[in-house]
MDAnalysis code that builds the backbone (N, CA, C; Angstrom):
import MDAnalysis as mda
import numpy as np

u = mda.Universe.empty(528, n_residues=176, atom_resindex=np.repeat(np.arange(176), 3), trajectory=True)
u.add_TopologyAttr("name", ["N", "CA", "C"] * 176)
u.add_TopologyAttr("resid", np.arange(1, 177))
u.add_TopologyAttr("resname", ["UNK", "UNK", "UNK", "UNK", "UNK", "UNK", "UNK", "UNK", "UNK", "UNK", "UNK", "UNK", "UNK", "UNK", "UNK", "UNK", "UNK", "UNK", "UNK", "UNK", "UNK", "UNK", "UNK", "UNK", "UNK", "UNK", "UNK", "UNK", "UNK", "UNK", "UNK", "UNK", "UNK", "UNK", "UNK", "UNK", "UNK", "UNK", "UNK", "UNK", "UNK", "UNK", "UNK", "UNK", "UNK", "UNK", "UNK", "UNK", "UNK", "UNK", "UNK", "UNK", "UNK", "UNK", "UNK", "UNK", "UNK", "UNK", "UNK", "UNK", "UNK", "UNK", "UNK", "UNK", "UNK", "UNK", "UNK", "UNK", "UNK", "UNK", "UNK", "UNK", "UNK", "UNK", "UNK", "UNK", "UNK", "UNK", "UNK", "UNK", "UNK", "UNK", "UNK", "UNK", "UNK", "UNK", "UNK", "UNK", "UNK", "UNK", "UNK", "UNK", "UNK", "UNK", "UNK", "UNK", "UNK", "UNK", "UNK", "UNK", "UNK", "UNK", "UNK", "UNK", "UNK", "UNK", "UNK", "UNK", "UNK", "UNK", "UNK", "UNK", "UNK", "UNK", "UNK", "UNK", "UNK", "UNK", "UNK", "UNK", "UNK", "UNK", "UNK", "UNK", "UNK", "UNK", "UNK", "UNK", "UNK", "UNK", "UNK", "UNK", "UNK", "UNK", "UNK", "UNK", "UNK", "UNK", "UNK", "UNK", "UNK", "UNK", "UNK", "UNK", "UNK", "UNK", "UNK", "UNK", "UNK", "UNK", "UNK", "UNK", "UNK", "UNK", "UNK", "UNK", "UNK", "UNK", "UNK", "UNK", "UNK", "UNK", "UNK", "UNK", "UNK", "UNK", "UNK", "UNK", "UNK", "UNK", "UNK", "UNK", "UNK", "UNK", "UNK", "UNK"])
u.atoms.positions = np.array([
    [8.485, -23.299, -10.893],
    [8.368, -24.592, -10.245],
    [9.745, -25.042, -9.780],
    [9.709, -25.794, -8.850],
    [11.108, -26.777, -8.465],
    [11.105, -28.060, -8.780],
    [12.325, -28.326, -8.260],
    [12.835, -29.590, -9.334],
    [11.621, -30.964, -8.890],
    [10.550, -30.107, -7.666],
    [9.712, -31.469, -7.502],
    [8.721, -30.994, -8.219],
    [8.420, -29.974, -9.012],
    [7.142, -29.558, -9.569],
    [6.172, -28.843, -8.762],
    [6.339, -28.544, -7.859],
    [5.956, -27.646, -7.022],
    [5.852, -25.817, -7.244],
    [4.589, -25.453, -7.310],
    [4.913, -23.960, -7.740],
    [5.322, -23.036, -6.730],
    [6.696, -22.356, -7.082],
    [7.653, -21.106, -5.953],
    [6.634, -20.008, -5.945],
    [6.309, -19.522, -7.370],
    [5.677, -18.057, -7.103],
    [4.374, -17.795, -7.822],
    [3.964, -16.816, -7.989],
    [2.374, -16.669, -9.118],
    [2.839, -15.317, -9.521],
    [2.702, -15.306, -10.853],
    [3.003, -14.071, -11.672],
    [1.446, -13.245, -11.533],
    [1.260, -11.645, -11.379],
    [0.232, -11.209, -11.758],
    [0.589, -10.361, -12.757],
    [-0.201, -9.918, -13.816],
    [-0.204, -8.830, -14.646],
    [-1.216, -8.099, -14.801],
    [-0.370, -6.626, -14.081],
    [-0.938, -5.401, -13.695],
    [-0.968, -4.241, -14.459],
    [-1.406, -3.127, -15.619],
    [-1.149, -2.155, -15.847],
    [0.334, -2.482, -16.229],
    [0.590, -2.991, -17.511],
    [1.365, -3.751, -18.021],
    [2.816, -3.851, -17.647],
    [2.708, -4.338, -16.186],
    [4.010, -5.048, -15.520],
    [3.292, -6.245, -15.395],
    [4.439, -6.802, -14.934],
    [4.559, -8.479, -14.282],
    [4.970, -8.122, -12.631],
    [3.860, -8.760, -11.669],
    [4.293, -8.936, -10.348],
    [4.512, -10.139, -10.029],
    [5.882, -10.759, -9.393],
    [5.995, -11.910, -9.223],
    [5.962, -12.320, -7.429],
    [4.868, -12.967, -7.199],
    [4.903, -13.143, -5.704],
    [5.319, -14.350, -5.296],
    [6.331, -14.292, -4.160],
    [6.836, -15.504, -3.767],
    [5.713, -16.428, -2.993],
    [5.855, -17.599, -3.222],
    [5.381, -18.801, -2.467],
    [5.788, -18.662, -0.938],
    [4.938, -18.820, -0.047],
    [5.555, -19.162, 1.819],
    [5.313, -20.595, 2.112],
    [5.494, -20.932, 3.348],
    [5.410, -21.988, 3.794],
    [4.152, -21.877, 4.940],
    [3.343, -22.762, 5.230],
    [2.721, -22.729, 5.976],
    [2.935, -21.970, 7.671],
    [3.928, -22.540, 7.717],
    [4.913, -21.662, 9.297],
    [4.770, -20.134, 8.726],
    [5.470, -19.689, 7.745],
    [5.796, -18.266, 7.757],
    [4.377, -17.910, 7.865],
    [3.618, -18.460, 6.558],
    [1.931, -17.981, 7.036],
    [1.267, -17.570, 8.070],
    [1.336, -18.332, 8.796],
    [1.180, -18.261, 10.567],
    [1.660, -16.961, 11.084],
    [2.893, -17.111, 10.946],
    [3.560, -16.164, 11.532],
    [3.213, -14.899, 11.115],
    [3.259, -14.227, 10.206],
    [2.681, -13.407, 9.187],
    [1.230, -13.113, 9.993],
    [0.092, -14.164, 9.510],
    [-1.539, -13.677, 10.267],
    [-1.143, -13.628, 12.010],
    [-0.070, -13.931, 12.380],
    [-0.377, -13.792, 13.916],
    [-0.137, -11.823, 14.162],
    [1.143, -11.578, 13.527],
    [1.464, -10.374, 13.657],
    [0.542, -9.605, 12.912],
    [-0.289, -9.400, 12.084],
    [-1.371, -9.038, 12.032],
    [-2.108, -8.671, 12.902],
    [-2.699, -9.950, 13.094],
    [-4.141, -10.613, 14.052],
    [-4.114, -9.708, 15.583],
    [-2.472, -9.761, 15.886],
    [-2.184, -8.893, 16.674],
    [-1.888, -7.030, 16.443],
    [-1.720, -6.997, 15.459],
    [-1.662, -5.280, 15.208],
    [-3.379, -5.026, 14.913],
    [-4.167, -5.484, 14.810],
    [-5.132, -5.444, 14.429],
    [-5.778, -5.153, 16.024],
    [-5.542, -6.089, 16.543],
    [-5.889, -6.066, 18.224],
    [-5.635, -4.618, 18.891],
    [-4.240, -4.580, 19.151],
    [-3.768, -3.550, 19.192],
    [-4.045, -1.867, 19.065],
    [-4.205, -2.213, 17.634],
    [-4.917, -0.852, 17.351],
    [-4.033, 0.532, 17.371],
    [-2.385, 0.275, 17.520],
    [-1.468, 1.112, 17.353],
    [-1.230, 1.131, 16.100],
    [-0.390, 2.100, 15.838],
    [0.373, 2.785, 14.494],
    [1.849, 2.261, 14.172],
    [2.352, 1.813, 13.056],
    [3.266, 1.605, 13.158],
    [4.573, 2.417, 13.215],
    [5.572, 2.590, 14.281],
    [6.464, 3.342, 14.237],
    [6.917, 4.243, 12.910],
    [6.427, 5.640, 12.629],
    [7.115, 6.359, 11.792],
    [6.148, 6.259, 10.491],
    [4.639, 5.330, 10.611],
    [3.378, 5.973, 9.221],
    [2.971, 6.829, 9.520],
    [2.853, 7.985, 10.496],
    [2.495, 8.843, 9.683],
    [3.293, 9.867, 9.428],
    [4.369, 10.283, 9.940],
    [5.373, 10.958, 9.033],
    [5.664, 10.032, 8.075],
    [5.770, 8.953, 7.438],
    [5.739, 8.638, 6.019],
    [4.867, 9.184, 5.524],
    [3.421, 9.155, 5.970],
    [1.789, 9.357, 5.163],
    [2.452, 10.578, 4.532],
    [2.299, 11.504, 5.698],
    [2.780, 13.091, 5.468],
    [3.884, 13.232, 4.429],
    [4.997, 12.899, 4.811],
    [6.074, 12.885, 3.819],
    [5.556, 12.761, 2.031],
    [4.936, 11.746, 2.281],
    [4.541, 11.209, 1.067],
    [3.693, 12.006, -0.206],
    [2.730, 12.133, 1.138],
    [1.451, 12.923, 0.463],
    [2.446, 14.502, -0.307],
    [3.007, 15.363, 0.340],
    [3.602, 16.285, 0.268],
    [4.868, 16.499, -0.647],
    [5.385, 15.209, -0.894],
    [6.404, 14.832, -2.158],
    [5.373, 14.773, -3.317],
    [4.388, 13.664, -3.285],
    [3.889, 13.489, -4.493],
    [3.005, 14.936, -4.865],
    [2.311, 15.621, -3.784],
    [2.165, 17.314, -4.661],
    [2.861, 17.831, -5.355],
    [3.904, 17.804, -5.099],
    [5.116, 18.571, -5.414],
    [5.430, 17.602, -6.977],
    [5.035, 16.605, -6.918],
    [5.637, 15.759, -8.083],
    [6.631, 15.148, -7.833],
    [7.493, 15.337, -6.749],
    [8.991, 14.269, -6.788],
    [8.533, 13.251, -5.385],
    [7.574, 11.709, -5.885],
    [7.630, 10.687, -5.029],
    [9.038, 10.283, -4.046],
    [8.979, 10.000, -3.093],
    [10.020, 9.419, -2.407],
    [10.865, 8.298, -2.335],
    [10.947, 8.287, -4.107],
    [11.364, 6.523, -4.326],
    [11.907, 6.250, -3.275],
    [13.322, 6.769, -2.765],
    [14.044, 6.659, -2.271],
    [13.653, 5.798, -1.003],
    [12.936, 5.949, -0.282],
    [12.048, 5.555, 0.493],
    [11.076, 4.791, 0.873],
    [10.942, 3.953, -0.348],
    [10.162, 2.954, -0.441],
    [10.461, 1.831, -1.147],
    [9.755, 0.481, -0.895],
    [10.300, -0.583, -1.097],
    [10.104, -0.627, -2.379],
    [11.129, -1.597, -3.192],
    [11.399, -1.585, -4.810],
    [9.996, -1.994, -5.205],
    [8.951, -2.857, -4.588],
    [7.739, -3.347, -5.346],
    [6.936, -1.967, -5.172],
    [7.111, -0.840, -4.352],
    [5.865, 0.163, -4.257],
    [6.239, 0.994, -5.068],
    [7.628, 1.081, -5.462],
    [8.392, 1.819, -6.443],
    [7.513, 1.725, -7.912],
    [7.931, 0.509, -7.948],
    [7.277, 0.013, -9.921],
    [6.014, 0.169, -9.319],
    [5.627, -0.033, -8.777],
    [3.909, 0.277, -8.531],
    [3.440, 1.584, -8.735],
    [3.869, 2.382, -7.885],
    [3.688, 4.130, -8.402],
    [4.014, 4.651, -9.713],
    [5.001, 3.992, -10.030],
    [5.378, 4.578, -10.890],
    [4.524, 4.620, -12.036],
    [3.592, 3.117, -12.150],
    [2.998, 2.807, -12.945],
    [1.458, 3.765, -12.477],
    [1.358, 4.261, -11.452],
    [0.012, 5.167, -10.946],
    [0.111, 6.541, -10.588],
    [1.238, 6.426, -10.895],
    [1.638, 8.226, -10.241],
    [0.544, 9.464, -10.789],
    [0.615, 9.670, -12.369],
    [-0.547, 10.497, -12.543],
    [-1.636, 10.649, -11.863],
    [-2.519, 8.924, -11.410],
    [-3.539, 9.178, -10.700],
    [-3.711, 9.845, -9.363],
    [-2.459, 9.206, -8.808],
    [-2.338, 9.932, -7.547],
    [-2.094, 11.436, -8.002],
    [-1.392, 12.366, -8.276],
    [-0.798, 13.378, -8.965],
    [-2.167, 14.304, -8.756],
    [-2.785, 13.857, -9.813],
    [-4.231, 14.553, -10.153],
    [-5.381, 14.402, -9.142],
    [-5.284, 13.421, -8.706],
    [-6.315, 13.293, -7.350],
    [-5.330, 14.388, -6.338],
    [-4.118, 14.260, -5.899],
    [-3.933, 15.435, -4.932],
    [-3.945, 16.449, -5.101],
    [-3.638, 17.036, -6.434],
    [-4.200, 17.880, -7.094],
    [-5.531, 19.211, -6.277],
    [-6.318, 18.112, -6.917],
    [-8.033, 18.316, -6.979],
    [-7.745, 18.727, -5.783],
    [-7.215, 17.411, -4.260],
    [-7.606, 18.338, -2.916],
    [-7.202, 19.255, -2.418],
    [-6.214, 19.953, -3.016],
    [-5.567, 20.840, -2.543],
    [-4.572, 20.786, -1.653],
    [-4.011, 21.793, -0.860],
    [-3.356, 21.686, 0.423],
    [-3.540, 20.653, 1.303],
    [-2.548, 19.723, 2.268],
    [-2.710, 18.947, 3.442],
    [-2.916, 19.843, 4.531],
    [-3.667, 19.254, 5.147],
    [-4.118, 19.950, 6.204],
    [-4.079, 19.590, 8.144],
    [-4.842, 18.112, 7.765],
    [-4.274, 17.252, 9.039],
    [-4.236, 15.889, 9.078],
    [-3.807, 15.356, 9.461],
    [-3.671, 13.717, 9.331],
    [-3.800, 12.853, 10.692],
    [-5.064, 12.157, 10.836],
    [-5.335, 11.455, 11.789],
    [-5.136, 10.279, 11.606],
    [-4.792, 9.348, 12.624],
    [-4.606, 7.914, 12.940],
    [-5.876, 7.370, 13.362],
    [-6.724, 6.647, 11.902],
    [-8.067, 6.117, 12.262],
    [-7.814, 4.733, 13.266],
    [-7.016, 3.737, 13.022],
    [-6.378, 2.593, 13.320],
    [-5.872, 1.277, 12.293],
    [-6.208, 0.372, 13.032],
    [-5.347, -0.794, 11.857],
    [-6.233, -1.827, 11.160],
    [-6.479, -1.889, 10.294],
    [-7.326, -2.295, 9.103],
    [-7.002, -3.858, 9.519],
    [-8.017, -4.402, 8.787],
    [-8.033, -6.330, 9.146],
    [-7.049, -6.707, 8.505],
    [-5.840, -6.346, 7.750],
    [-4.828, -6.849, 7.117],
    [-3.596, -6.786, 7.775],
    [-3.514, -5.527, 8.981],
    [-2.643, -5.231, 9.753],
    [-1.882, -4.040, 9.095],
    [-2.602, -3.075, 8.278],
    [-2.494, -2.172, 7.655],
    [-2.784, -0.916, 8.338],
    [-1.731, 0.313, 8.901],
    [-2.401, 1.430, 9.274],
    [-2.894, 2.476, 8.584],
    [-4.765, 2.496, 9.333],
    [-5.577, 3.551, 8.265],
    [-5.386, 4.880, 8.701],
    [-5.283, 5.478, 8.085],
    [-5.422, 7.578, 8.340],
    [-6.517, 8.014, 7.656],
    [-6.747, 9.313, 8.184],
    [-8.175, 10.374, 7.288],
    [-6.993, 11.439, 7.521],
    [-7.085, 11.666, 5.886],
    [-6.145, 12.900, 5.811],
    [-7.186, 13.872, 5.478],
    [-7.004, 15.065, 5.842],
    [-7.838, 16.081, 5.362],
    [-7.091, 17.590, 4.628],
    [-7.530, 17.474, 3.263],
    [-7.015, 18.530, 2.820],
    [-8.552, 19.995, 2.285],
    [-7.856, 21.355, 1.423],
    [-8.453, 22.220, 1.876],
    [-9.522, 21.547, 1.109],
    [-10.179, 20.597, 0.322],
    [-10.407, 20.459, -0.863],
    [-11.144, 18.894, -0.240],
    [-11.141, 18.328, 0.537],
    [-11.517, 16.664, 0.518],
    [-10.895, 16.266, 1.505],
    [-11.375, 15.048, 1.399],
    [-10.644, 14.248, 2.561],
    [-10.260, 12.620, 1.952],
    [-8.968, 12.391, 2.326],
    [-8.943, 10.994, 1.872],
    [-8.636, 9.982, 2.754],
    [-8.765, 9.217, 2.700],
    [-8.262, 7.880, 3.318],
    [-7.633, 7.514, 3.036],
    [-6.286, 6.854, 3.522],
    [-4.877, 5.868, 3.203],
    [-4.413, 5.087, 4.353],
    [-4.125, 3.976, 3.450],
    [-3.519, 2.705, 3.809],
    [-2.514, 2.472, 3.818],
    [-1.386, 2.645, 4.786],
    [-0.063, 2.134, 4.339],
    [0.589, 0.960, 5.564],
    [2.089, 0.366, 5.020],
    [2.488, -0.403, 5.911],
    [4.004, 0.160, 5.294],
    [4.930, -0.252, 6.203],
    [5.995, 0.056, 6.831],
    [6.664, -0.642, 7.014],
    [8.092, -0.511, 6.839],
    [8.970, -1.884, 7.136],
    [9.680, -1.337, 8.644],
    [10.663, -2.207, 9.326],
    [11.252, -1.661, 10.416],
    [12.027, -0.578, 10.199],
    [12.465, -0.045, 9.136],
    [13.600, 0.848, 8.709],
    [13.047, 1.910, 7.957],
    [11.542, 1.771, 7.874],
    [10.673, 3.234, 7.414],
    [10.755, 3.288, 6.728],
    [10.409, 2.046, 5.330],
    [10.304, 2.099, 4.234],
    [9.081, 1.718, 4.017],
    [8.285, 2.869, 3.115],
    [7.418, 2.510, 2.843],
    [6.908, 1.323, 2.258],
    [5.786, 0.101, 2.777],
    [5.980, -1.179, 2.024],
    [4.392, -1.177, 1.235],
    [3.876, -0.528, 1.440],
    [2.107, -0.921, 1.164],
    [2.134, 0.867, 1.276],
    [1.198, 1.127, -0.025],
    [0.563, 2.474, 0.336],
    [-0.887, 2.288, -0.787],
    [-1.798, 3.281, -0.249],
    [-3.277, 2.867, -1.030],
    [-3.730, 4.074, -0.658],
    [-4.388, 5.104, -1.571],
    [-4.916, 6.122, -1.266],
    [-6.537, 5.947, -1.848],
    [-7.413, 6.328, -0.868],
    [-8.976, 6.002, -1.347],
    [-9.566, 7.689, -1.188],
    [-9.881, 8.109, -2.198],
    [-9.853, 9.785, -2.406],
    [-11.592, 10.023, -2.630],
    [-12.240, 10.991, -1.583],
    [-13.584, 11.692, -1.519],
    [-14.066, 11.675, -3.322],
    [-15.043, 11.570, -3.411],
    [-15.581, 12.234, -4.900],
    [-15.291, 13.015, -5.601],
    [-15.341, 14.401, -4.805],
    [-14.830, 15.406, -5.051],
    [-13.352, 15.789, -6.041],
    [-13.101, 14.530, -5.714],
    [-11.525, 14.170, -6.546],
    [-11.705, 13.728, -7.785],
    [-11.279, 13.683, -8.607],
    [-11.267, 12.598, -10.213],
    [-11.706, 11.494, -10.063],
    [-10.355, 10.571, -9.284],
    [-10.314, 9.490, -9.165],
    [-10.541, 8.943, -7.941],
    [-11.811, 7.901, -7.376],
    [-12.081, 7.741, -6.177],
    [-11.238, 6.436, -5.230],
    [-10.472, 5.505, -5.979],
    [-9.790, 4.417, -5.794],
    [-8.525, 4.597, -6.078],
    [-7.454, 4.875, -5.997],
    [-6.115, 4.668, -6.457],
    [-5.008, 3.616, -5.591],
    [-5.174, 2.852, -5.896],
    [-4.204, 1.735, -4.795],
    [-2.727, 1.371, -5.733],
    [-1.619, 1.371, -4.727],
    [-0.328, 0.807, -5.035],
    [-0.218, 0.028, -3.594],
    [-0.109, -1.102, -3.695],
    [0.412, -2.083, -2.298],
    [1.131, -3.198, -3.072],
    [1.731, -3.851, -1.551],
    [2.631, -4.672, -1.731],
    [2.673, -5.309, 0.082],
    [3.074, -6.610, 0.336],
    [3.053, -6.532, 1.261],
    [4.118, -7.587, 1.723],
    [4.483, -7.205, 3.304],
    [5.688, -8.011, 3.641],
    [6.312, -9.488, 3.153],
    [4.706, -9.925, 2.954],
    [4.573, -11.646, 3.139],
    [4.749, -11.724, 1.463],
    [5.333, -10.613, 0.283],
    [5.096, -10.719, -1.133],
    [6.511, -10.172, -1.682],
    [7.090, -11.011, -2.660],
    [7.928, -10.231, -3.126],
    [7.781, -9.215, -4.093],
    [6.639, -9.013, -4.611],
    [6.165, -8.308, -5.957],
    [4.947, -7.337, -5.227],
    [4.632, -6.087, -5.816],
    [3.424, -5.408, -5.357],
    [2.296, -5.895, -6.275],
    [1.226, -5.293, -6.141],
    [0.047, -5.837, -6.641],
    [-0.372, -4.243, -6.964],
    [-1.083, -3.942, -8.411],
    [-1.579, -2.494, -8.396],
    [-2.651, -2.708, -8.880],
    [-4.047, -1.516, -8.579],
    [-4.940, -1.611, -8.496],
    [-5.609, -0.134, -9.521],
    [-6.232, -0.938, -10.086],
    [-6.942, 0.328, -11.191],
    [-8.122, 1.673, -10.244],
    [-8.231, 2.747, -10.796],
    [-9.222, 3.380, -10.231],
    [-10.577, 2.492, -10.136],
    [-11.170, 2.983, -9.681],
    [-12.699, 2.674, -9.459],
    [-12.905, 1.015, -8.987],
    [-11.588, 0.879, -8.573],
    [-12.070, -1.098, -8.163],
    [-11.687, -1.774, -6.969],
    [-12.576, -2.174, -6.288],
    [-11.913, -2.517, -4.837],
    [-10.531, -2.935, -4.618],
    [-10.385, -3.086, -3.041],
    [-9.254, -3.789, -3.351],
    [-9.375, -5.161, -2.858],
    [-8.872, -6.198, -3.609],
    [-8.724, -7.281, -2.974],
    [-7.596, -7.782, -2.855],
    [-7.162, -8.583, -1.454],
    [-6.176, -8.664, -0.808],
    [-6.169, -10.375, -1.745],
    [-4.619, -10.879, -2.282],
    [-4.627, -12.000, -2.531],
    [-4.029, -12.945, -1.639],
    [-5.363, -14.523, -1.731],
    [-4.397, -15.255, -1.004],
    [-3.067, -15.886, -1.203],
    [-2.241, -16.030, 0.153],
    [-0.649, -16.230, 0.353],
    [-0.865, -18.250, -0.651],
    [0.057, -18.158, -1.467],
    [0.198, -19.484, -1.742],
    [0.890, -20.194, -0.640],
    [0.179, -21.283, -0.407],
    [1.123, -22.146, 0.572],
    [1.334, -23.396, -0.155],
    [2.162, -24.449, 0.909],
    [2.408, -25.689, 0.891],
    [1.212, -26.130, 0.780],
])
């Protein structure tokens, strides 16, 4: 809170971290759903997801994630999900090809990756400097685990992580 009593942020507790998301202002809000509202329109990719997707997918086979490369909230987020992911890529085997389905109602770009083994779906977002900011992998049956989400998103200072088997829901931005 501030010195008027006003609440700055909302703590969540995830898979035993603390995510702390900052408070916006009504303006940034705006601003935020417009650039959306518009990538959504659009229907382009954001500069450089899917060589992240790829990158990604192909580190975490291997076992060495790309911290390096991603924003500090997707960081503690994986870290805290990595096995799942791990073992779900696992199961599919080899990457194979990666298509640009388009941009999800959040302003999120979707892919169908296809490996020798399944096919998955992922969600990621991107900062201007190709850091990974949001990533969410939704994995065929065929896999272990059919849900595995790590996101985080521009408008948040903290990521949000998501257990297997449970949708995802996007939380609302606290405002003024």
């Amino acid at each position: 809170m501030d010195a008027n009593g006003r609440v700055t942020a909302a703590v969540t507790h995830e898979l035993g971290g603390d995510f702390v998301h900052r408070r916006i202002d009504e303006s940034e809000a705006r601003k935020l759903e417009a650039i959306a509202a518009k990538r959504v329109e659009n229907q382009a990719p954001l500069p450089g997801s899917e060589a992240a997707l790829r990158c990604n997918i192909e580190a975490m086979q291997q076992g060495k994630p790309l911290y390096g490369e991603m924003t500090e909230d997707v960081v503690l987020a994986l870290r805290r999900q990595f096995e799942l992911y791990q073992k779900s890529l696992a199961t599919l085997g080899p990457l194979q090809s990666v298509s640009f389905r388009g941009v999800g109602p959040q302003g999120w770009d979707v892919y169908e990756a296809k490996f020798a083994n399944g096919v998955a779906i992922w969600r990621l977002t991107v900062t201007p400097e190709r850091k990974v900011d949001g990533l969410m992998g939704q994995f065929t049956p065929s896999s272990e685990f059919r849900n595995s989400c790590v996101w985080a998103r521009p408008d948040q200072t903290g990521a949000q992580t998501l257990s297997p088997h449970r949708s995802p829901q996007l939380p609302r931005r606290a405002r003024n």
